[in-house]
N, C-alpha and C positions, 0 to 999 in steps of 0.2 A: 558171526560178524567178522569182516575180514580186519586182517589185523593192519594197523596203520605201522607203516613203513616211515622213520626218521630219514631215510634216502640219505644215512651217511657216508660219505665216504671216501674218511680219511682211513683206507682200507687197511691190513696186514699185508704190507707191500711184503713180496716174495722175489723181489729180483731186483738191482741195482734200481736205484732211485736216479729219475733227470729230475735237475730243477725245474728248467724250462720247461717240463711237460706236465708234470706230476702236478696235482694237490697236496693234503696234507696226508700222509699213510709214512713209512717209516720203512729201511731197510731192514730186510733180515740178518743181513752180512753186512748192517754199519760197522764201521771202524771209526774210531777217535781218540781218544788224549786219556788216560788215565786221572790224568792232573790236567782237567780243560783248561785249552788254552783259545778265548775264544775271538782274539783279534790279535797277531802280532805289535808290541809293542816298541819293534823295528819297523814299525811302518812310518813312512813320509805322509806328511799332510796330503789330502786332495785337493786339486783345484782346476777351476775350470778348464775343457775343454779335450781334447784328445778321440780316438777312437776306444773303448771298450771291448772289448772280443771273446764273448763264451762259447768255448767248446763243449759239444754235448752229442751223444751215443745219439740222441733223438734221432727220429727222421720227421719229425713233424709237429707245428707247435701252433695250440688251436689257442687264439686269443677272443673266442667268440666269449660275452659275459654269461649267454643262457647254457652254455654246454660246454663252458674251463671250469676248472679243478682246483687253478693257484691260486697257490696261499698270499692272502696280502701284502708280505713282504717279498715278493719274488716276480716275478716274470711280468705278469697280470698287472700288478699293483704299479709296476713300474709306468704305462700307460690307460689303466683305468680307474679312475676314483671312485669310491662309492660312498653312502653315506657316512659311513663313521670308519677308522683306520686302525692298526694297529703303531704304537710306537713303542719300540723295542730296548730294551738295553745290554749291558751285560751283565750285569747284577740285580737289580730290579724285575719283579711280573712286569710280563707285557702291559700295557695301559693302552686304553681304548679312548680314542681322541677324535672329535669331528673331522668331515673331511668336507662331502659337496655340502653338509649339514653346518650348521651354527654351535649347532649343540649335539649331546648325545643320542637326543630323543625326549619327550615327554610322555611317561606313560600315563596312563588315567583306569577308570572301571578296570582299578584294582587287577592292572597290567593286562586287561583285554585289548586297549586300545594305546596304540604306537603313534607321537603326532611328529614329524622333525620339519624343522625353516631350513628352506636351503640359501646357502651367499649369493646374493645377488652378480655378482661380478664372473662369474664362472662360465668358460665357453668349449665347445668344441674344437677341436682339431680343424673343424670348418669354419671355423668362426662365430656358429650357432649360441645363443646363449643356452644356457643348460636351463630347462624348467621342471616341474616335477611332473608332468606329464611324459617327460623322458625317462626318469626313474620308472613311472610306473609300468609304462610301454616296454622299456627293457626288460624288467619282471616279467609282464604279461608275455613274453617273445618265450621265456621259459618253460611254459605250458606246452607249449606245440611240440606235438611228437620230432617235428622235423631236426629238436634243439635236445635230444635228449643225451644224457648222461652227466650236466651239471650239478653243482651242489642244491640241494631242494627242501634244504628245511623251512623254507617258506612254503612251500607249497603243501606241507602239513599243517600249519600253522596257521595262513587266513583264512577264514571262512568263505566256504564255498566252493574253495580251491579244486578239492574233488573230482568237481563235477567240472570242471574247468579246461578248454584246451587249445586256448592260443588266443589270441588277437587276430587273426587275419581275414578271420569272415566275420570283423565288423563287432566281435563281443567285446566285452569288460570285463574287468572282472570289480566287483561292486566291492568288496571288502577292501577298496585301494583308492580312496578318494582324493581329487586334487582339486581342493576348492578355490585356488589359486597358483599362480607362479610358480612360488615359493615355500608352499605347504601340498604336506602330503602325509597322508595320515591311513595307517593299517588296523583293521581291523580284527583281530584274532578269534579263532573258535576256543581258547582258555586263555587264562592266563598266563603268561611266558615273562619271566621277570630278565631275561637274559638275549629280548630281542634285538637290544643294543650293539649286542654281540653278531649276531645273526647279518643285523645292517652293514656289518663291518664284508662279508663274504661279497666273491665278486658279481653276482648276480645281481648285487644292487646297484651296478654300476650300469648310467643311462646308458639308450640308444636313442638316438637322434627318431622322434617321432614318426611314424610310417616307414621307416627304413630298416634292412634285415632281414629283409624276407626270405631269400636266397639263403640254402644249407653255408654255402663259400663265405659267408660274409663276416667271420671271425679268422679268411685269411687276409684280410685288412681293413681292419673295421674303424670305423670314425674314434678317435678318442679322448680323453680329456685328461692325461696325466702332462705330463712332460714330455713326453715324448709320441709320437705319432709314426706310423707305418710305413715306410718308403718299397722296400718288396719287402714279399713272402714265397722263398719257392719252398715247396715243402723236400725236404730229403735235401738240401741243399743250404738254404743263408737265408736268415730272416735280419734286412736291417733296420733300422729304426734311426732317428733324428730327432731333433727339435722341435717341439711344438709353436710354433709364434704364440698362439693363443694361452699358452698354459703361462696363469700369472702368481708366481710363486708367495705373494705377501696372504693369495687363500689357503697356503697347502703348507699342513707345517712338518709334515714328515720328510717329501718327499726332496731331497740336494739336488740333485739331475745335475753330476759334476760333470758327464761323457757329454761332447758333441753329438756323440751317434754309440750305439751298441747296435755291435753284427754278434748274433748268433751261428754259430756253423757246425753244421747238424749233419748224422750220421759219420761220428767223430770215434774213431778206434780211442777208448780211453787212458788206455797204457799210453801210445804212442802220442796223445796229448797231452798226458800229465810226463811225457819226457822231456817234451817240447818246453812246457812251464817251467820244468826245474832246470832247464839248461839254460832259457831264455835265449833260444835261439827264435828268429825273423821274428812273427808277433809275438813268443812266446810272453812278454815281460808286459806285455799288456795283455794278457790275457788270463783267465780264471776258468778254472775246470765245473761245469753245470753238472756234473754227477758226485758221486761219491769217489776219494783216490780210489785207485786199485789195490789188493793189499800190497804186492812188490814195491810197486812204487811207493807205497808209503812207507813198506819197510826201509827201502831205499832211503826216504826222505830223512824219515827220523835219526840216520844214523851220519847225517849230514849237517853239521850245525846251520850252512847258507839257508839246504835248500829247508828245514825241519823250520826256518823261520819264516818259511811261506805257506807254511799249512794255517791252518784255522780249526780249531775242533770244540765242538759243543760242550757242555757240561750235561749230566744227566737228561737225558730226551725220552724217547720213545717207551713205552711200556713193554717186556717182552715176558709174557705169561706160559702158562702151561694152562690148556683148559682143560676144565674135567667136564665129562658130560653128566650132568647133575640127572638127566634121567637116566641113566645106565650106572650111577655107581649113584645111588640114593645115600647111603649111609653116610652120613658128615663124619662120623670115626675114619671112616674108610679115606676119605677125602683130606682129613684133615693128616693121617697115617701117612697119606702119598704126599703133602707138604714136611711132613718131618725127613721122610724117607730121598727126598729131591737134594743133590748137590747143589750148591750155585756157583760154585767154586769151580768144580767140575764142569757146566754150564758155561762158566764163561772163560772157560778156560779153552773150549770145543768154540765159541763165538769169535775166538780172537786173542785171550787174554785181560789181561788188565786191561786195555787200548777198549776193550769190546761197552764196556759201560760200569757202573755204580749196581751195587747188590739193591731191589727193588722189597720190597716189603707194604708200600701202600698202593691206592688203585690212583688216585689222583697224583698226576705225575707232576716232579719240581718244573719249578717256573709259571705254574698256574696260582693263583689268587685262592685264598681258601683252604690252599693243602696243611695239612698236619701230621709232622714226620710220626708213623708210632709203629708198632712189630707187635700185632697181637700172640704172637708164639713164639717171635725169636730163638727158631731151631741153629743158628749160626750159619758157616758159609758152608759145612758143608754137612749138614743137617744132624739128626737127631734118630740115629737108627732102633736105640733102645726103645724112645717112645714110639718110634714108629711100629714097631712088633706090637708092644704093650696093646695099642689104640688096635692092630687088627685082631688081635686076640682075642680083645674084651666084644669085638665086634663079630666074631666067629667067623673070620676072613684069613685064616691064616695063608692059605692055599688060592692067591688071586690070582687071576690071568686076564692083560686087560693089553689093548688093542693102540697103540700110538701110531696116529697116522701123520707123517711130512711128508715133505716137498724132497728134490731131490740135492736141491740148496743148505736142507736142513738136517742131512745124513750124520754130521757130526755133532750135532748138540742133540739128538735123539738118542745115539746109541750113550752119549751121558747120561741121559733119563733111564734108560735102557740099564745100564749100569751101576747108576743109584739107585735105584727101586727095586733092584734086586738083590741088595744087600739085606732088605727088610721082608726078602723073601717073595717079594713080587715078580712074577715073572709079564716080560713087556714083550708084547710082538710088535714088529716097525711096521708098517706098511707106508711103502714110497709109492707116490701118487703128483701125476703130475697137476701143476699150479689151477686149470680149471675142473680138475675131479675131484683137489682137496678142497678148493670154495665149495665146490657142490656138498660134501659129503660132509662140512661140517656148519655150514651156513642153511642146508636144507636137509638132507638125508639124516644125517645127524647116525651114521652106520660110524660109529667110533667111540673109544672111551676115554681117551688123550691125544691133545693138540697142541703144537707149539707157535704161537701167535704174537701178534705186535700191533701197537694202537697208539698212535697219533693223535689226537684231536681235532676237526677241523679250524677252530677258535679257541683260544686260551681259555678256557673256563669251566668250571667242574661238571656243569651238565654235558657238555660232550666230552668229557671224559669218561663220567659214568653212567649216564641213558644208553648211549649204543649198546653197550656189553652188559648190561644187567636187568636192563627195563625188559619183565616178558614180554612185552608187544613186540621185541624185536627177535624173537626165537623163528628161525626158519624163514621163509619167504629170500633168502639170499641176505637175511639180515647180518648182525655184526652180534649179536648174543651166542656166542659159539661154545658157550659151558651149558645153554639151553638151561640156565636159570630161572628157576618161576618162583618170588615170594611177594604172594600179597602186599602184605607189610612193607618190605622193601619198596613196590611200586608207590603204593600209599607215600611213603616219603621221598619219593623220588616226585613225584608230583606236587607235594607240599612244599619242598623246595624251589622247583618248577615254576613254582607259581607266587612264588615270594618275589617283591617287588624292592625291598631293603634288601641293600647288597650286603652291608654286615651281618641282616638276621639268615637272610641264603647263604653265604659261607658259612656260617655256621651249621648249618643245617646240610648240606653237603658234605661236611668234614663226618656228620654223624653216620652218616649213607656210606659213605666209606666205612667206616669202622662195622659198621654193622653188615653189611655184603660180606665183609672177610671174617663173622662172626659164623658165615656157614660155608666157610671154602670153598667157592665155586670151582677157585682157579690158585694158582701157585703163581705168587709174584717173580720173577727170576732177575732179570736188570732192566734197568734204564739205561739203555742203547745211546751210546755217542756216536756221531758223524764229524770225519774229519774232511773236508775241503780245500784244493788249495788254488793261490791266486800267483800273479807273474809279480816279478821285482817291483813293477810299476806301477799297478794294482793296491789305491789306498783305499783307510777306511773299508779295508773289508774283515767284516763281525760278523759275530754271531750269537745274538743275544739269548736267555734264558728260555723263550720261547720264539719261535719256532727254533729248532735246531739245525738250521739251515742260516748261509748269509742271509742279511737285510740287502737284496738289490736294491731298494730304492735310496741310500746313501755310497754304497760305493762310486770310486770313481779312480784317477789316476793323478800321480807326482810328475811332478818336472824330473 
């Protein structure tokens, strides 16, 4: 039976993160705040009107809804609505809040079946009224080979899907019915108590019915946020304006303080986070779409002006150490390499204190459901004695085990490298470049230690922990990179899944958790911060508990 693919992927980003391009996935080489700091509190109000201006490494920004990436607070979100939104804070989980929808959704048969009402008053960038024939159709556009690479957990998930492959010769897809305007109701092959979630991804964000056919048509596509397409040259300026149409008393996320945001792309990053901190021509309206560099952030922070223009996350990304659970079977063994691993040393090789928070659970802060706990609490910079003891008793005294990075990832290896040899381990590196290590630990699976990073694509403990633990997701290019296989686990991984009570699923989640690190797949290392930073003029720019990334859809600029 072939194994069904979650098509996640909020991947183990391995090179500098753009906003504007990226989905959810996470730098290897974030850098941020020790002590998050995740909006300056030197900021001037926002208020209407001005130019915006993000500078980005990018050379090309696909705003198409069947085959983008972005995260609903960012790029995407900014001019596409989809059924339900995230609204973010800085202290508080993200919350999930209607958008083209009334509500969050209605589930029914025991969360098989999805119903949402969409607001009547909602239009297109063309004036179109939006109906649910548009949501579906924009779905259905996702199917077609021609739109591939989008987020696709729908396409696991309704029935039928499968077999499924586009709208344009005239099919349906029947699991997606719109027996009016205004209603639109999915049909799922299980129960999924966390569709709601799902709805929130930009894929559910309509396309004007019959239209899209053309691969180009996500370099300006019809939309319904606030803001609408005026050009797109790729490798060059993408700018954006006002929507007439977009009527802000149905949208309760999105501010739209900018007249217009220009994007301007294939942007040396150095030399535009110089540009920001001097505030020179637009520098002061302008905000950097990648991650600082580290220079210049070292720069910054030593700067009191410019250190009050940065912005940096609180605890984000996950950054693991995987074991490959079929090559090193022995959970002594496994657990030995968690006592035997620095973290100290780790994020010491990451960046330092700046680099992130010491990580101990799989469900990362800012998610709903999480629960801080340390089932071993080796310290920060582990526990060498137990770590002998555990190979000992395991008749491992004498291991030799195989770590493969990236060539980004040279100095937090030979840390592994390092630690692991104090407890008598001896580690070989193999440096591998970014699509031989996908291959080799997402397929091939020729390795016994990996140094990894995971995002979520949605705030919520299922995509935190199905990608990297559900066996369905071992090989095929999946995101299961410890090549984890427990029954039991899936068992509750599914029971959760399928829980329709959000209090009785968080809880049941929290247990999935603790019970995964009950057989060390993986070695938790930190929760990776990202620092960003914006021009003097540049308000309201945050960065809430989830994503670890600005909210573009409330930035804007001061007088």
């Amino acid at each position: 039976m072939k194994k069904k693919s979650l098509a996640l992927t909020a991947v183990a980003a391995l090179t500098t993160l753009s906003l504007a391009l990226a989905g959810c996935g996470s730098s290897a080489t974030g850098l941020g705040g020790a002590n998050a700091s995740n909006g300056s509190s030197t900021q001037a109000a926002a208020t209407k009107g001005g130019t915006l201006t993000v500078l980005t490494a990018g050379t090309s920004i696909n705003l198409d809804p069947a085959s983008s990436q972005n995260l609903a607070t960012t790029t995407g979100g900014v001019i596409h609505r989809r059924l339900n939104e995230w609204k973010v804070s800085k202290n508080g989980d993200a919350q999930l809040v209607p958008d083209l929808a009334t509500n969050t959704g209605k589930p029914s048969d025991n969360g098989k079946v999805w119903t949402f009402t969409l607001k009547k008053s909602v239009k297109f960038s063309n004036g179109q009224p939006v109906t649910s024939k548009d949501v579906k159709w924009g779905l259905e556009r996702s199917f077609a080979d021609t739109f591939s690479g989008g987020l696709s957990y729908h396409k696991q998930l309704l029935e039928g899907a499968q077999d499924y492959h586009g709208p344009f010769e005239g099919q349906e897809l029947n699991s997606i019915e719109t027996p009016d305007d205004q209603t639109i109701v999915f049909h799922l092959n299980q129960p999924f108590g966390e569709f709601d979630w799902v709805a929130s991804l930009i894929s559910f964000s309509p396309v004007p019915y019959g239209e899209g056919k053309n691969k180009d048509y996500g370099t300006t596509p019809v939309t319904t946020g606030p803001y609408e397409v005026k050009s797109n040259v790729p490798g060059r300026e993408l700018v954006m304006v006002r929507n007439k149409y977009w009527d802000a008393s149905t949208d309760s996320v999105r501010k739209a303080y900018p007249d217009s945001i220009v994007y301007k792309m294939s942007q040396d990053t150095s030399v535009a986070a110089q540009q920001i901190m001097a505030g020179s021509g637009e520098g002061k309206t302008s905000m950097l779409g990648d991650l600082v560099p580290p220079a210049q952030l070292a720069q910054a922070q030593a700067n009191p002006a410019q250190k009050a223009l940065l912005a940096t996350s609180g605890d984000g990304a996950l950054e693991y150490l995987a074991i490959n659970n079929e090559r090193v079977k022995d959970k002594r063994v496994r657990e030995a390499i968690l006592y035997a691993t620095d973290r100290e040393a780790y994020r010491t090789a990451a960046g330092g204190e700046i680099a992130g928070g010491y990580a101990s659970t799989l469900i990362t802060p800012g998610i709903s459901g999480r629960e801080q706990y340390d089932l071993y609490k080796p310290g920060k910079t582990g526990d060498v004695k137990k770590a002998k003891a555990l190979l000992a008793e395991a008749g491992s005294s004498k291991l030799n085990l195989t770590l493969v990075a990236t060539s980004s990832q040279t100095e937090k290896a030979s840390a592994i490298q390092t630690a692991l040899k104090r407890a008598g381990i001896t580690v070989t590196i193999k440096t591998l470049d970014s699509t031989v290590y996908s291959d080799t630990v997402r397929n091939a699976g020729d390795f016994d230690l990996a140094i990894s990073s995971w995002q979520p694509d949605f705030p919520s403990p299922y995509a935190n922990i199905a990608p990297l633990f559900n066996s369905s997701q071992i090989g095929n290019g999946n995101m299961n990179e410890s090549h984890y296989n427990n029954p039991e686990v899936d068992k509750l991984i599914a029971q959760a899944t399928g829980t329709v009570d959000k209090a009785k699923a968080l809880k049941l989640w929290a247990e999935v958790d603790k019970r995964i690190m009950e057989d060390v797949p993986v070695v938790p290392l930190i929760y990776s911060h990202n620092t960003f930073l914006r021009g003097s003029k540049v308000a309201n720019f945050m960065i809430g508990t989830f994503p670890a990334y600005p909210d573009y859809l409330v930035v804007g600029l001061s007088k």
